[in-house]
C-alpha positions in Angstrom: 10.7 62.6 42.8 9.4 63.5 46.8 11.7 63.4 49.2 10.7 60.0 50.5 10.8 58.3 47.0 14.5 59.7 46.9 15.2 58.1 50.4 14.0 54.6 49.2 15.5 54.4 46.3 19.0 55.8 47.2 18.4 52.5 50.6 17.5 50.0 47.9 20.4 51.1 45.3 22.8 51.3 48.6 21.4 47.8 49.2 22.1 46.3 46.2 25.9 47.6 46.3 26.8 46.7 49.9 24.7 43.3 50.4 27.0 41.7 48.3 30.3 42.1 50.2 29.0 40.3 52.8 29.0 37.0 50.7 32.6 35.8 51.2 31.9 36.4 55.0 28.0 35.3 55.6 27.8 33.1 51.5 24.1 31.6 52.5 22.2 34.4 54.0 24.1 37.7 52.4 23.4 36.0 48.7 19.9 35.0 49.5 19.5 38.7 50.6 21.1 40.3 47.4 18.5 37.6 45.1 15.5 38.9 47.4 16.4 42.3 46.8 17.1 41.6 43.3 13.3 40.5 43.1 11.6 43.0 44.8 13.3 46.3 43.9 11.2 47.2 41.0 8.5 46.1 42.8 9.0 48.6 45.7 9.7 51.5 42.8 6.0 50.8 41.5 4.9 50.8 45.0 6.2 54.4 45.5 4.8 55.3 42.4 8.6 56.1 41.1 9.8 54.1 37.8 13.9 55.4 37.9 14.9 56.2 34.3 17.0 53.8 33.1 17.3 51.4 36.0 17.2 48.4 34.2 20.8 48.4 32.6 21.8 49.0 36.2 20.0 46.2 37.6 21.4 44.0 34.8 24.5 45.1 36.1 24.1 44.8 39.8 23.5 41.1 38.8 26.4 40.9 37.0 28.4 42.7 40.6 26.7 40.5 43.2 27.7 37.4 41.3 30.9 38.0 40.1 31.7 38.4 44.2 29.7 35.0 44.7 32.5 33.4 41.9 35.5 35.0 43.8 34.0 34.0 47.0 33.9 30.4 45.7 38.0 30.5 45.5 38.1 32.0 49.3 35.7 29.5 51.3 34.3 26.4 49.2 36.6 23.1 50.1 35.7 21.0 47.9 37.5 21.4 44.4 35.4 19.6 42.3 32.6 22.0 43.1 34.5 24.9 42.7 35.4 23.8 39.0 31.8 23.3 38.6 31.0 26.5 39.4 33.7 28.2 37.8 32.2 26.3 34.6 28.5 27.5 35.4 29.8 31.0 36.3 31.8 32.0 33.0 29.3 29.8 30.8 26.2 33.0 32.2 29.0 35.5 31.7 29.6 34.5 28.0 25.7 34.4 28.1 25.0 37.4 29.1 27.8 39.5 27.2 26.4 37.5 23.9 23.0 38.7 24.7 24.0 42.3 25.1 26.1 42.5 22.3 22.7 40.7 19.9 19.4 41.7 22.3 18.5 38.2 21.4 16.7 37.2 24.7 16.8 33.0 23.4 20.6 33.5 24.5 19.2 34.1 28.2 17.7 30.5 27.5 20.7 28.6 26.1 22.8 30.3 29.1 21.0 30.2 32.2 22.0 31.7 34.9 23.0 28.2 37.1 25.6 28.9 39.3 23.0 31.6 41.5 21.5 28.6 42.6 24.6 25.9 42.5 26.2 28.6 44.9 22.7 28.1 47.1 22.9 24.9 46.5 26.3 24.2 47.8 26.3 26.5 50.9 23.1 25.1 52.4 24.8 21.3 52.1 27.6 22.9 53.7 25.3 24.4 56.7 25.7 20.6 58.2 28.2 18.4 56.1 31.3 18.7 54.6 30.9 19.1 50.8 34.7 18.1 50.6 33.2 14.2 51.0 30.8 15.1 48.0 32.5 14.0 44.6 32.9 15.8 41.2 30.1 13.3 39.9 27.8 14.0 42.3 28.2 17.8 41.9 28.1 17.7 38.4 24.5 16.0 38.9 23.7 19.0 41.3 24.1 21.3 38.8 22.2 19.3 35.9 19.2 19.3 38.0 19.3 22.4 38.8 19.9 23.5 35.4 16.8 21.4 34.0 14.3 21.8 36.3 14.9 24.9 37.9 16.8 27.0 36.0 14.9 26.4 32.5 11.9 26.8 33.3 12.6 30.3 35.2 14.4 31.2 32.5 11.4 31.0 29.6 9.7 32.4 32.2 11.2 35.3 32.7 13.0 36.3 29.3 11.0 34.2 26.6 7.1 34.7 27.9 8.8 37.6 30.0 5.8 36.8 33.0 5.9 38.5 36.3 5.6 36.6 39.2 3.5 39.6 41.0 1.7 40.6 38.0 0.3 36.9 38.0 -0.7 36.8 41.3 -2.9 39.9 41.0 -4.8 38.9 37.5 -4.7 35.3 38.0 -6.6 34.0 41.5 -5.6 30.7 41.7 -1.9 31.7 40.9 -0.8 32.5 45.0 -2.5 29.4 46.6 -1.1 27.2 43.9 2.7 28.8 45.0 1.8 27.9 48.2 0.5 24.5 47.5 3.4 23.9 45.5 6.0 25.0 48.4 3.9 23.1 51.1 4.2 20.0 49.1 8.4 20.2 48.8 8.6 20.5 52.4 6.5 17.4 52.9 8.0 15.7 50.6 11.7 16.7 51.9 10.5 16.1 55.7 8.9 12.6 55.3 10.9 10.7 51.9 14.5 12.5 51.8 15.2 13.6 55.6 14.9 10.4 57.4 17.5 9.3 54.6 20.0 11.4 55.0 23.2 10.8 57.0 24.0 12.3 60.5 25.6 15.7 60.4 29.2 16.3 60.3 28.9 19.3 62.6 26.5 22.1 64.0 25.2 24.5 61.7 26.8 27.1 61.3 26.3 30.2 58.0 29.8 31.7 58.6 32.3 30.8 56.0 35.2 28.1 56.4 38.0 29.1 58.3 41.1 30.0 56.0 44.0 27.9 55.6 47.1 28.9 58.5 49.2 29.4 55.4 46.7 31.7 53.9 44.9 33.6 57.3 46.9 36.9 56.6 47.5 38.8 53.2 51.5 38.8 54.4 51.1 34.6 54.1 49.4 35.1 51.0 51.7 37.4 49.4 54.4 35.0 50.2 52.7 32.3 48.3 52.3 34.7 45.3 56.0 36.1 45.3 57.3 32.2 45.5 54.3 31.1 42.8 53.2 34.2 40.9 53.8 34.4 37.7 53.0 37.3 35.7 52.3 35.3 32.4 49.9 32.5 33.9 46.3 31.3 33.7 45.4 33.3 36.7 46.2 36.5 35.0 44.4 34.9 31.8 41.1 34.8 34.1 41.6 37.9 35.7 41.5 39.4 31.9 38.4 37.3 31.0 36.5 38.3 34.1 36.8 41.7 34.7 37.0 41.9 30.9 33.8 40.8 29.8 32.2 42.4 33.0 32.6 45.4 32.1 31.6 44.3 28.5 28.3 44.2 30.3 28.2 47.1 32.3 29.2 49.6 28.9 26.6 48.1 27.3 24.1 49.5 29.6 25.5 53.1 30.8 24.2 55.6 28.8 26.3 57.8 26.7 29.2 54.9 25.8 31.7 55.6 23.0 33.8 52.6 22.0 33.1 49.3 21.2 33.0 46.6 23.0 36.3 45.1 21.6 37.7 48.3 22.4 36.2 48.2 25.9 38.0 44.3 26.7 41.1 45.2 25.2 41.4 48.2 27.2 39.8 46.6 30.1 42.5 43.8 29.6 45.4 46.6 29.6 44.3 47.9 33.5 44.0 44.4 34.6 47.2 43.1 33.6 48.5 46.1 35.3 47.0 45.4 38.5 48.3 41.8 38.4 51.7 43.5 37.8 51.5 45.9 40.5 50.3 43.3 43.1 52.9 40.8 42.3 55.4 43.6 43.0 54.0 44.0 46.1 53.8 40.7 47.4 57.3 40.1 46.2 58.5 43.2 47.8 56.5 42.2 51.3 54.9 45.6 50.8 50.9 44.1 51.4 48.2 46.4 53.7 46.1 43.7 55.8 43.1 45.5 55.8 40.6 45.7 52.7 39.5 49.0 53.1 42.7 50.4 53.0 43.6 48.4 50.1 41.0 49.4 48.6 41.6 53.0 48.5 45.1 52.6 47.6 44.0 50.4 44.6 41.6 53.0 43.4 43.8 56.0 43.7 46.5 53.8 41.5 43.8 52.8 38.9 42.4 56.6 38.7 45.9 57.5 37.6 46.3 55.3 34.7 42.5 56.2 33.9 43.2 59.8 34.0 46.4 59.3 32.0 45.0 57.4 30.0 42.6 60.2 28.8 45.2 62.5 28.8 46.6 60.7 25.6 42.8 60.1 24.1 42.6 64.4 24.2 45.7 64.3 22.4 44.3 62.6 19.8 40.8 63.9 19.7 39.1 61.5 21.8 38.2 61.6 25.4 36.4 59.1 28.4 33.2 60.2 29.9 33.9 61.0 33.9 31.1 58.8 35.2 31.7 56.0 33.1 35.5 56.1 34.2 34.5 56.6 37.7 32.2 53.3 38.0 34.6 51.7 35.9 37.5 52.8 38.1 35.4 51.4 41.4 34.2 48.1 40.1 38.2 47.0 38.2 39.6 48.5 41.8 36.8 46.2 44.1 37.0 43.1 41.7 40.7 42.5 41.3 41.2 43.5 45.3 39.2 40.6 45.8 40.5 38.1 43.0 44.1 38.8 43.9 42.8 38.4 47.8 40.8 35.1 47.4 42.7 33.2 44.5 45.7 32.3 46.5 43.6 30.8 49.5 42.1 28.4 46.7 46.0 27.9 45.5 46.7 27.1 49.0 44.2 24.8 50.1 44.4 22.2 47.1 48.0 22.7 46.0 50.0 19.3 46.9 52.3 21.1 49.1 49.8 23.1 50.5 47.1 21.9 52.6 46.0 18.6 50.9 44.6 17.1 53.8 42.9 20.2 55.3 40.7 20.7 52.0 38.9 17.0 53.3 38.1 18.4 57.0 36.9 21.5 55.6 38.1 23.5 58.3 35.1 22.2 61.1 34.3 19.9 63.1 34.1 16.3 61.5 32.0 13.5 63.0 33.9 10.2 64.4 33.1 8.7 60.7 35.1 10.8 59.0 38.4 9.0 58.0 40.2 12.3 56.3 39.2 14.2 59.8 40.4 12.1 62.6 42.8 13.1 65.3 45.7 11.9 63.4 44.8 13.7 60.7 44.5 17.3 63.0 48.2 17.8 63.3 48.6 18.0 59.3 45.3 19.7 58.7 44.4 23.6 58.7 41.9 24.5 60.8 40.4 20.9 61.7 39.4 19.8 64.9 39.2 16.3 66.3 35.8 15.0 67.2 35.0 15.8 70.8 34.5 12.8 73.2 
């Protein structure tokens, strides 16, 4: 590999790893970027004339990364709970997918489990770009997602895994291929502009691609760790999701590093060990008011922690004849440390905003600017609402 290929592909791997944590800040535009680069990285390998050796188990498990922070950003910024429960159904339902397909390398389970929530996520924060989904109900979001996931999802899906077509490929052997995409696309906007805009209600504010302002009671990690010392529970269905999520996670990602040595029971159990250790360790420091506002810190402090229990942790394996390969515990390390930083950061906003002494009546306002229509957002409603602002005059 030139110099140059080495420079591009080092840019779009670098890509693919930092895009993502701008999705609980920037949701729309930071996970439209991560799905375009998704899309195109392979192509821009082939361009360079480079094919990386055994980049596609690590682009399977960059799609796993950027959407597991999508799901976590869900609990931080989305006010409406009925769409986060939606999500958090369409988000574990791929995960179970995809962990079922590694485990058989029977692509049909890509099929049954489509990958939904990507676009449900889209979905949600482009609605959100100029009303508040908080007004939208669980029914209505529920029918989001079925649409989605029958005329969207599906056919991509057989697309992809079943007839396993390229988009690119087609448009080079097949003429009539690009002009009918952009046929196709012309005719959605037209349709949108002329039969569904002039139908749809006013805004409830000015666009806007940021994410929702956080609850007062949740705008600082101190606020949050109070929550969690007066509410945490070790033994609680919180800790029971941590466990699933990072477990099955990683499920994927030791199915595609080379070189793995356990099984993938092995893998979740273990997995499940570090995680309820980290929820241990953070409810000792929220009870003990011991919490470092800034992530990056936080960060570095939860991976120094977790590569001691991983390094002791093979200590005992040499003892008995085993051992953990260093990469393998290094990525694993980094991606347990990154994902439970942010579950144990984001959860208790979502705890906060819809728990009935919480913020009840802020989750309605959505934290913006309602319009004058809006009964949960009037002025009377400002005083007991977190972040909401009465309509302007």
């Amino acid at each position: 590999m030139d110099m140059t290929a080495m420079v591009v592909f080092a840019a779009v791997v670098g890509a693919r790893f930092l895009v993502p944590l701008l999705i609980p800040r920037y949701p729309l535009p930071a996970i439209i970027a991560a799905l375009t680069l998704d899309g195109v990285d392979q192509t821009i390998f082939q361009a360079m004339g480079y094919d990386p050796p055994g980049y596609q188990g690590y682009d399977k498990a960059m799609d796993v990364y950027y959407l597991a922070i999508a799901y976590l950003s869900t609990l931080r910024n989305w006010t409406s709970r009925p769409a986060v429960q939606v999500a958090r159904f369409l988000y574990f339902y791929r995960l179970v997918g995809v962990v079922a397909f590694e485990l058989s390398d029977w692509r049909p389970l890509l099929l049954i489990f489509p990958n939904t929530f990507e676009y449900f996520f889209i979905a949600y924060e482009a609605y959100r770009l100029f009303w508040n989904p908080a007004r939208v109900s669980l029914r209505s979001w529920i029918t989001a997602a079925a649409a989605i996931w029958v005329f969207v999802k599906l056919p991509q899906e057989w697309w992809i895994h079943i007839a396993q077509l390229d988009v690119t490929d087609m448009i080079a052997e097949v003429p009539w291929f690009g002009p009918a995409i952009v046929v196709a696309v012309i005719g959605i906007c037209a349709v949108y502009w002329y039969a569904v805009r002039p139908r749809q209600r006013p805004p409830d504010w000015s666009w806007h691609v940021t994410a929702e302002p956080l609850p007062a009671e949740a705008a600082t990690v101190a606020a949050r760790n109070r929550w969690v010392a007066a509410h945490g529970r070790l033994a609680s269905s919180r800790t029971l999701e941590s466990v699933v999520l990072v477990g099955l996670i990683w499920v994927v990602y030791a199915s595609v590093l080379p070189g793995t040595r356990a099984t993938s029971v092995q893998y979740f159990v273990g997995t499940a060990a570090f995680v309820v250790a980290n929820a241990a360790v953070s409810l000792w420091v929220a009870r003990s008011a011991r919490g470092v506002e800034r992530a990056l810190p936080a960060f570095a402090l939860r991976v120094l922690m977790n590569v001691a229990m991983v390094w002791s942790a093979g200590w005992l394996l040499s003892r008995g004849g085993g051992g953990l390969s260093t990469p393998d515990a290094l990525f694993f390390v980094l991606l347990l440390s990154l994902i439970t930083l942010l579950e144990n950061r984001f959860r208790p906003v979502y705890e906060i905003r819809f728990s009935p002494a919480g913020t009840a009546t802020g989750q309605r306002c959505g934290g913006r600017r309602s319009g004058p229509d809006d009964p949960g957002c009037g002025p009377e409603r400002c005083e007991l609402s977190v972040g909401c602002q009465a309509p302007g005059p």
